[in-house]
MDAnalysis code that builds the backbone (N, CA, C; Angstrom):
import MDAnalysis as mda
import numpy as np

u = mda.Universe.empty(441, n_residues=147, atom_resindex=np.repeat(np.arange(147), 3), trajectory=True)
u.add_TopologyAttr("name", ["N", "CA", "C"] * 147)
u.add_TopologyAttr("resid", np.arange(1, 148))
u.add_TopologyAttr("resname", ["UNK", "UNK", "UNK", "UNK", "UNK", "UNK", "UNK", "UNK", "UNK", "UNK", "UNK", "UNK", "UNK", "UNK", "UNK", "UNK", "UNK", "UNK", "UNK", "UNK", "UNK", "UNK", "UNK", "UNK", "UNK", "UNK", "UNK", "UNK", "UNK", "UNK", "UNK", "UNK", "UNK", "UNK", "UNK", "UNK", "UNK", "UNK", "UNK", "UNK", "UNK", "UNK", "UNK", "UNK", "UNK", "UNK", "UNK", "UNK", "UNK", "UNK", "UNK", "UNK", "UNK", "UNK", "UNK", "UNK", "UNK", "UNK", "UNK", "UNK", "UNK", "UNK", "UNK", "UNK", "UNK", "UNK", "UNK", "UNK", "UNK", "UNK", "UNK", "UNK", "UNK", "UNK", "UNK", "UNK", "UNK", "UNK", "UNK", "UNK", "UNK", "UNK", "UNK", "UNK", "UNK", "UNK", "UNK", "UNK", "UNK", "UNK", "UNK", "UNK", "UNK", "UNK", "UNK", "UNK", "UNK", "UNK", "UNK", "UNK", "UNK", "UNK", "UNK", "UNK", "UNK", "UNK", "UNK", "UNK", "UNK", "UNK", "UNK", "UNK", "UNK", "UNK", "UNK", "UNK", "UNK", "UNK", "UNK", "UNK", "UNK", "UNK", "UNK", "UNK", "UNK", "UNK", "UNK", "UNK", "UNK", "UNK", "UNK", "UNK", "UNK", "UNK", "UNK", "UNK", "UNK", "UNK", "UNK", "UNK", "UNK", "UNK", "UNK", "UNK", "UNK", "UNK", "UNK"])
u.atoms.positions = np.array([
    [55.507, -19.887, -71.063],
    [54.424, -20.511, -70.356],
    [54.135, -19.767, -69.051],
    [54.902, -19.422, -68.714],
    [55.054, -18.133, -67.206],
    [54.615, -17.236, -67.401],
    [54.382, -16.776, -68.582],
    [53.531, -15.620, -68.711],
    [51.945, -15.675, -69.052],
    [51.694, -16.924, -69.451],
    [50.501, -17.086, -70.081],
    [49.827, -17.557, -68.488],
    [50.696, -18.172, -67.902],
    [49.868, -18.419, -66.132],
    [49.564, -17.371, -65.795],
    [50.755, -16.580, -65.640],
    [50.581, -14.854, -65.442],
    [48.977, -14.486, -65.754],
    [49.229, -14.050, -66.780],
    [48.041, -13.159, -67.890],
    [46.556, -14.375, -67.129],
    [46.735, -15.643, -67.229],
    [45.607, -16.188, -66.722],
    [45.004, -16.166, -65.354],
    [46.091, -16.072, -64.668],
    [45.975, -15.922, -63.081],
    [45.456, -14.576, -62.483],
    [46.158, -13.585, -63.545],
    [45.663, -12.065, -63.320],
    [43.938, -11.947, -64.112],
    [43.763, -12.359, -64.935],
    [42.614, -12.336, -65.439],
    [41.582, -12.942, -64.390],
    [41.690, -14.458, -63.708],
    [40.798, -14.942, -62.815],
    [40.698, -14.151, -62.074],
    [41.992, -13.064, -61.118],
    [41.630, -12.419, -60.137],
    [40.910, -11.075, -60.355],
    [41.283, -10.908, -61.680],
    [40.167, -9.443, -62.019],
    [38.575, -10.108, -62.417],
    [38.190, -11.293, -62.492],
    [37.114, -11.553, -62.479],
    [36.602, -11.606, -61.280],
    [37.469, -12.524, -60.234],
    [37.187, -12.055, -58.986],
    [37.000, -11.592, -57.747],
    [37.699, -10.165, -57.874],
    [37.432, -9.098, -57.472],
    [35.907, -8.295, -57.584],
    [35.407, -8.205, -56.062],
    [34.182, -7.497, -55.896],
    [34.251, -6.560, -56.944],
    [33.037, -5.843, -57.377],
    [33.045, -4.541, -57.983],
    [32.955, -3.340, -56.940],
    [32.783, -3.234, -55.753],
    [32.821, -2.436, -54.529],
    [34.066, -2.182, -54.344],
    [35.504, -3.328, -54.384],
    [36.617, -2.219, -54.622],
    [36.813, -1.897, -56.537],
    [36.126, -1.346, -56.782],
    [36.563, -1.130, -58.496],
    [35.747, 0.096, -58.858],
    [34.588, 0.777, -57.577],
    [34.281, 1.924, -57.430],
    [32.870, 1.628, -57.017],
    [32.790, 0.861, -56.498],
    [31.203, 0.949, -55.894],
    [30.508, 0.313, -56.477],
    [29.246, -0.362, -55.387],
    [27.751, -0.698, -55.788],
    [27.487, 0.484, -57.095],
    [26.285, 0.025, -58.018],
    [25.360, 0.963, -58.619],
    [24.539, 1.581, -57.128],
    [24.475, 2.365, -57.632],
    [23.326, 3.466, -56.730],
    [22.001, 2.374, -56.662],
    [21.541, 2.494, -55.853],
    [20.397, 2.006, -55.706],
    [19.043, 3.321, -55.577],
    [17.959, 3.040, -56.071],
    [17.069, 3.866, -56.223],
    [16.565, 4.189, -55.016],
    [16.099, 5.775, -54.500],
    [15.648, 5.952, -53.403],
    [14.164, 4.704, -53.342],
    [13.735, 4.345, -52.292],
    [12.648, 4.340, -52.120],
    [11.633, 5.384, -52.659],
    [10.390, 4.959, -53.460],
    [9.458, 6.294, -53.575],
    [8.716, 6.545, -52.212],
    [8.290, 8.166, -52.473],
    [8.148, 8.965, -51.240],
    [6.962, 8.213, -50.774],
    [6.251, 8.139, -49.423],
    [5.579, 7.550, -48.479],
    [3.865, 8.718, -49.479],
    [3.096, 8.188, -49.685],
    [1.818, 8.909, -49.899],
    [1.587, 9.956, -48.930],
    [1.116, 10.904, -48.835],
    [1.375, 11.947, -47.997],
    [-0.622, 11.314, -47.453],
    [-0.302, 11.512, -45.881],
    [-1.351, 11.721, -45.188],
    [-2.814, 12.041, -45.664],
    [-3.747, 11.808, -45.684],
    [-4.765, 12.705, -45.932],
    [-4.781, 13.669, -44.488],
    [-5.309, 15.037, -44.725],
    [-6.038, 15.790, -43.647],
    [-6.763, 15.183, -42.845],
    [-6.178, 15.353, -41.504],
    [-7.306, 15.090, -40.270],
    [-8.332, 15.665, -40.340],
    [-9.635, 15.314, -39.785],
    [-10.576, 15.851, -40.117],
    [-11.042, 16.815, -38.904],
    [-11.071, 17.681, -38.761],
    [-11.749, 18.994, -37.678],
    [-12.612, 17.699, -36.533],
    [-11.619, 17.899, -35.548],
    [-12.218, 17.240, -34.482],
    [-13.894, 17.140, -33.888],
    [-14.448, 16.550, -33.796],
    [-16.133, 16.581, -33.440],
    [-16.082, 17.118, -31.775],
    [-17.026, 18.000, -31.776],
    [-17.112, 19.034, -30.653],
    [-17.404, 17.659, -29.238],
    [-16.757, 17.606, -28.409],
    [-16.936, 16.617, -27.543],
    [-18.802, 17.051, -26.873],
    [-19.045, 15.831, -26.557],
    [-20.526, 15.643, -26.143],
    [-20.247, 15.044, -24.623],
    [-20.549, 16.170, -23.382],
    [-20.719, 15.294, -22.403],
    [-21.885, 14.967, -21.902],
    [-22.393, 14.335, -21.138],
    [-23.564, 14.370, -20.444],
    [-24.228, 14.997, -19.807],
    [-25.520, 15.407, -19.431],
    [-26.236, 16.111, -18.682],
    [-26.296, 15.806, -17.745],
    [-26.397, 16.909, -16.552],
    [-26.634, 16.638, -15.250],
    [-28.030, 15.886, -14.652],
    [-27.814, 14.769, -14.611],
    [-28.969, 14.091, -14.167],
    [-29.380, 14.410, -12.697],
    [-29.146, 15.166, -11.534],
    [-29.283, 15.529, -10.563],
    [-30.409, 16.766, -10.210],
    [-31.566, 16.816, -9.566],
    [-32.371, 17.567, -9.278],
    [-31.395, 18.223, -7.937],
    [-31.173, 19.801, -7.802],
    [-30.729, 19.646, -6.296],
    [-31.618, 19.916, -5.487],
    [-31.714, 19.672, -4.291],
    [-32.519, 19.911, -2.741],
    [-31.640, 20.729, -1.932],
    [-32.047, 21.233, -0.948],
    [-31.243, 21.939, 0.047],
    [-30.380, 20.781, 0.608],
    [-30.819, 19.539, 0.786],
    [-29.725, 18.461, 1.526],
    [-28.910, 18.517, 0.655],
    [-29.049, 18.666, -0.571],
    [-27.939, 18.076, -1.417],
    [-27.279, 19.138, -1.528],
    [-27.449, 20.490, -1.866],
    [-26.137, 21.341, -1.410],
    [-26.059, 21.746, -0.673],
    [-25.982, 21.361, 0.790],
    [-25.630, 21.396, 1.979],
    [-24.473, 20.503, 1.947],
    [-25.017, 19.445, 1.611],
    [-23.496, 18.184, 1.509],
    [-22.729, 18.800, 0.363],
    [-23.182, 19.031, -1.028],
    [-21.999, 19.830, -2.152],
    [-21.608, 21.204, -1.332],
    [-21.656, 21.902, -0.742],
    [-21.250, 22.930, 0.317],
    [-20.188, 22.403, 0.833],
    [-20.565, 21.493, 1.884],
    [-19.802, 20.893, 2.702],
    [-18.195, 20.017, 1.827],
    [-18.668, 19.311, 1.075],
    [-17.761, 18.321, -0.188],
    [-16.345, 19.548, -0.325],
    [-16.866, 20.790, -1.201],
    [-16.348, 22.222, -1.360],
    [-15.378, 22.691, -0.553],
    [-15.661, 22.775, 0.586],
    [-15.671, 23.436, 1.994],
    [-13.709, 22.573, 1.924],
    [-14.005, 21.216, 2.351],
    [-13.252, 20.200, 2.423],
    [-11.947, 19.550, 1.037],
    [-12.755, 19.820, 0.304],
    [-11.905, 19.253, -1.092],
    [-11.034, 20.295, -1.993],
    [-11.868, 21.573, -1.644],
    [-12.050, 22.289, -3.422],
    [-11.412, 24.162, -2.811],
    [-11.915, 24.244, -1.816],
    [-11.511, 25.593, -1.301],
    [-10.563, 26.044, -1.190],
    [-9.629, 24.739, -0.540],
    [-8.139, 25.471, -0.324],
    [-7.603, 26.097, -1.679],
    [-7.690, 25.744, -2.834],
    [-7.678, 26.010, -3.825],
    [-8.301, 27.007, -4.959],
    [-9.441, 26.821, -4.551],
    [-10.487, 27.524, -5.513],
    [-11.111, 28.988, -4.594],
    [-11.126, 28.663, -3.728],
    [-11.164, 29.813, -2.687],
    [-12.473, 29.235, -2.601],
    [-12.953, 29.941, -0.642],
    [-14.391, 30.461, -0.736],
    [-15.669, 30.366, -1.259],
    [-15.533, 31.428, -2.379],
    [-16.334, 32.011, -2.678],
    [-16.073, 31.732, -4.211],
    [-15.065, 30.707, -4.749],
    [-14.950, 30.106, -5.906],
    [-13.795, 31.662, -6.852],
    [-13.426, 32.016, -6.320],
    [-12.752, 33.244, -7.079],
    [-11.528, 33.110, -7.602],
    [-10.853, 31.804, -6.679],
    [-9.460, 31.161, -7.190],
    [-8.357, 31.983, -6.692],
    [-8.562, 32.985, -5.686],
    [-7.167, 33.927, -5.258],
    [-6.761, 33.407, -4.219],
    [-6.332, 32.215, -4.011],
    [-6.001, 31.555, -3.124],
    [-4.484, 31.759, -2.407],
    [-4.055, 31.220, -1.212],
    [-2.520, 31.704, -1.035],
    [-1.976, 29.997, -1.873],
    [-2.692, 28.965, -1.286],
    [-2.180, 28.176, -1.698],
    [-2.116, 27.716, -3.837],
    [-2.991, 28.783, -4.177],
    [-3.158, 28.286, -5.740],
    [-2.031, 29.563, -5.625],
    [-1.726, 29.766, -5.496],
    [-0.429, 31.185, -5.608],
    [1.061, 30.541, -5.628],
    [0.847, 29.743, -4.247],
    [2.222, 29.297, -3.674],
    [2.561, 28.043, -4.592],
    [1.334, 27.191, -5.594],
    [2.064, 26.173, -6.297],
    [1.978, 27.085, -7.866],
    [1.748, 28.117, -7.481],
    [2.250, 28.788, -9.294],
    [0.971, 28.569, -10.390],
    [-0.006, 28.328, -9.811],
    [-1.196, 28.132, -10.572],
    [-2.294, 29.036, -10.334],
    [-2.871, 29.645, -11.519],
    [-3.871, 30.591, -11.810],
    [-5.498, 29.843, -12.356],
    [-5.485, 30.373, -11.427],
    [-7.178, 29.285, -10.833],
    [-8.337, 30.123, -11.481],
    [-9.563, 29.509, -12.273],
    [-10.811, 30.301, -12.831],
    [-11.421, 30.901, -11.772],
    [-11.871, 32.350, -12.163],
    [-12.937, 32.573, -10.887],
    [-14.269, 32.650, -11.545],
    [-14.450, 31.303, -10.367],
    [-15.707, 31.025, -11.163],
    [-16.985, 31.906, -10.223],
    [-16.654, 33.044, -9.610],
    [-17.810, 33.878, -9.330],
    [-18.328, 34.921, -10.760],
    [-17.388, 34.671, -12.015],
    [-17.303, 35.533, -12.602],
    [-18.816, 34.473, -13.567],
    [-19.764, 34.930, -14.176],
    [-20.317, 34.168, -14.811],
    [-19.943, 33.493, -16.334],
    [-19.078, 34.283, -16.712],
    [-18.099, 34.439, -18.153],
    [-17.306, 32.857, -17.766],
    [-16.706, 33.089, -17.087],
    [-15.413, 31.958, -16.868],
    [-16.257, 30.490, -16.817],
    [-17.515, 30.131, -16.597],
    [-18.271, 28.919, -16.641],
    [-19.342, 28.775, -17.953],
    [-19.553, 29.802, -18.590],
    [-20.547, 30.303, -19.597],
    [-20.533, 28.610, -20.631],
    [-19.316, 28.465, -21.209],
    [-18.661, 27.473, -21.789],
    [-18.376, 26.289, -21.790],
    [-18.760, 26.047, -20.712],
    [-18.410, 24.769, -20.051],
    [-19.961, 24.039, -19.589],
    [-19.601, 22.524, -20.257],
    [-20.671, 21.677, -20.031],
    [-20.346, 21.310, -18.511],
    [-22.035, 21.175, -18.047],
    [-21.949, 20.658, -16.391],
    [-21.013, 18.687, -16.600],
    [-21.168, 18.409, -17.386],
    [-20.761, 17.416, -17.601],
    [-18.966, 16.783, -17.894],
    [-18.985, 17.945, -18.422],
    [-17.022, 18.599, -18.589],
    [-16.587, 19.068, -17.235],
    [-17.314, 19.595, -16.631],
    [-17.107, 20.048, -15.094],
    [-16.815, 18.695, -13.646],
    [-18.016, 17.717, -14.636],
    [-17.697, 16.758, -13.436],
    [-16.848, 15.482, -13.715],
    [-16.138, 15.425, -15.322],
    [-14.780, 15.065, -15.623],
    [-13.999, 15.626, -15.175],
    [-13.863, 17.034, -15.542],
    [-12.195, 17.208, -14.587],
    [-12.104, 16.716, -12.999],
    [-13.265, 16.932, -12.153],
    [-13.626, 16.650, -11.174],
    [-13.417, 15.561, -10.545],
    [-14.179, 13.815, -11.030],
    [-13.373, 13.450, -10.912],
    [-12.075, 12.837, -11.607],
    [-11.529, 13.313, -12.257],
    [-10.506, 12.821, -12.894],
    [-9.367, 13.582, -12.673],
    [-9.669, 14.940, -12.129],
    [-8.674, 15.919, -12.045],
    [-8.151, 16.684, -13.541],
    [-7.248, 17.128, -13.295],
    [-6.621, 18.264, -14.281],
    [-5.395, 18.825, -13.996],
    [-4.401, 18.769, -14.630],
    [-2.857, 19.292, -14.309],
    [-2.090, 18.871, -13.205],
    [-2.268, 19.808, -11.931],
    [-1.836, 19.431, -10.380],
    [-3.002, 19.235, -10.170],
    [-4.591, 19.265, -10.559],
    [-5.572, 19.246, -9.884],
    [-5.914, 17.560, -9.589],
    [-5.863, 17.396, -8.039],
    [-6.043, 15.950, -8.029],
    [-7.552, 15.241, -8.366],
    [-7.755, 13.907, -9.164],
    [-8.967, 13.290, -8.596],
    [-9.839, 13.267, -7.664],
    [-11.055, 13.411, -7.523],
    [-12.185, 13.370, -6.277],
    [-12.137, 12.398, -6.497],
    [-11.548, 10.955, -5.784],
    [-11.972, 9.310, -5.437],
    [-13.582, 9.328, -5.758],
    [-13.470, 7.943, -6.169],
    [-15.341, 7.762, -6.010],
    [-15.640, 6.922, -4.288],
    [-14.550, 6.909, -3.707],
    [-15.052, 6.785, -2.526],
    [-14.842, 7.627, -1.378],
    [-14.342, 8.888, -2.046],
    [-15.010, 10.030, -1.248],
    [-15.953, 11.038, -1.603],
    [-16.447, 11.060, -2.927],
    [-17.778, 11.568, -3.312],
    [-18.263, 10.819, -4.388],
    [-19.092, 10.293, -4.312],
    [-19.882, 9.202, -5.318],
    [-21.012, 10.271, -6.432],
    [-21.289, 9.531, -7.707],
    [-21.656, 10.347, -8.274],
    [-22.564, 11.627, -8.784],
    [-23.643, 11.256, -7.501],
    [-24.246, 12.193, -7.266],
    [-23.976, 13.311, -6.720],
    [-22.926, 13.310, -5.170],
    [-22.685, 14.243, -4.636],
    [-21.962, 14.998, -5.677],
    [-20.886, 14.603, -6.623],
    [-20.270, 15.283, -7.698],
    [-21.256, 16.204, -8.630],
    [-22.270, 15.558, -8.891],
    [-23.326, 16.372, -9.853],
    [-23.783, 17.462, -8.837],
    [-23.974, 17.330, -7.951],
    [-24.315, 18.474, -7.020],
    [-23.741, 19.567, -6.772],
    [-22.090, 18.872, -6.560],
    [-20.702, 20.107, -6.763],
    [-21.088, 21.211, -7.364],
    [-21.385, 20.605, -8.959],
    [-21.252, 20.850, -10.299],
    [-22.174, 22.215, -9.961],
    [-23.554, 21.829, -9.170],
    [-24.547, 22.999, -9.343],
    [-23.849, 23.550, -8.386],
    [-23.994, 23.451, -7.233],
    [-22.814, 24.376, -6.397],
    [-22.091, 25.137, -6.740],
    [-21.306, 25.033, -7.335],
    [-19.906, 25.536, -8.379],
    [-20.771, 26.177, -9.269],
    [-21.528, 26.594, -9.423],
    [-22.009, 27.095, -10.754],
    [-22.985, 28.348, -10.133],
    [-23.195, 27.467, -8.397],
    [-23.743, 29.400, -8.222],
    [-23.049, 30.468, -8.087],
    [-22.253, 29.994, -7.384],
    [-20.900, 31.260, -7.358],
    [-21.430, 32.195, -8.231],
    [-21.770, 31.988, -9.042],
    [-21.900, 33.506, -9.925],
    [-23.348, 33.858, -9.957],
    [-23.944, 33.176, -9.307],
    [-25.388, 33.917, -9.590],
    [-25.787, 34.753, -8.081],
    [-26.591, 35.985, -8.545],
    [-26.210, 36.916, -7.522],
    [-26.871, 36.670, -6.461],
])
């Protein structure tokens, strides 16, 4: 009778015993692979706005002046960018006396970076040049290269 408890007692415990010690789960199936992306589509050429600004001599007298104050220490002068200070922070500035280096560029892309800035280039506040005087910059900045 001691043996038949035996044989029964060993049998219950081989029933229950995990199958994880008896060599493992079954494998479980990878997940199937994720659908692959479609292609992004070729970015749409950005559209900025036109310069809505007629200039007058007042008005680039003040975009002169704006320049003079904001934009020179940096950009130089005469807009050429060989500055000591665009040197001394390690930055290589457009010269925009060159007509090539602006050819490309919307007046409207010009007065985003402007005010919004660019890299180290800080923001023009809108309450230190409001949006006109900025459109004015823009023509300002753009004679530099005309002779």
């Amino acid at each position: 009778m001691l043996r038949s408890l035996m044989l029964l007692f060993g049998a219950a415990m081989f029933a229950l015993v995990p199958t994880s010690s008896l060599g493992g789960t079954p494998q479980q199936a990878a997940p199937p692979p994720a659908p692959a992306a479609p292609a992004a589509a070729p970015a749409a050429p950005v559209s900025y706005p036109a310069n809505p600004v007629k200039p007058t001599p007042e008005s680039q007298a003040k975009a002169k002046s704006l320049y003079k104050m904001d934009c020179a220490m940096c950009h130089g002068d005469n807009g050429n960018g060989k500055t000591d200070v665009a040197t001394s922070m390690g930055m290589t500035m457009p010269d925009w006396s060159d007509a090539k280096t602006l050819a490309g560029k919307q007046d409207g892309e010009l007065f985003q970076t402007i005010r919004n800035g660019k890299d180290k280039m800080p923001p023009e506040a809108a309450s230190r040049a409001n949006d006109t005087e900025l459109w004015n910059l823009v023509i300002y900045i753009r004679s530099f290269s005309k002779p």
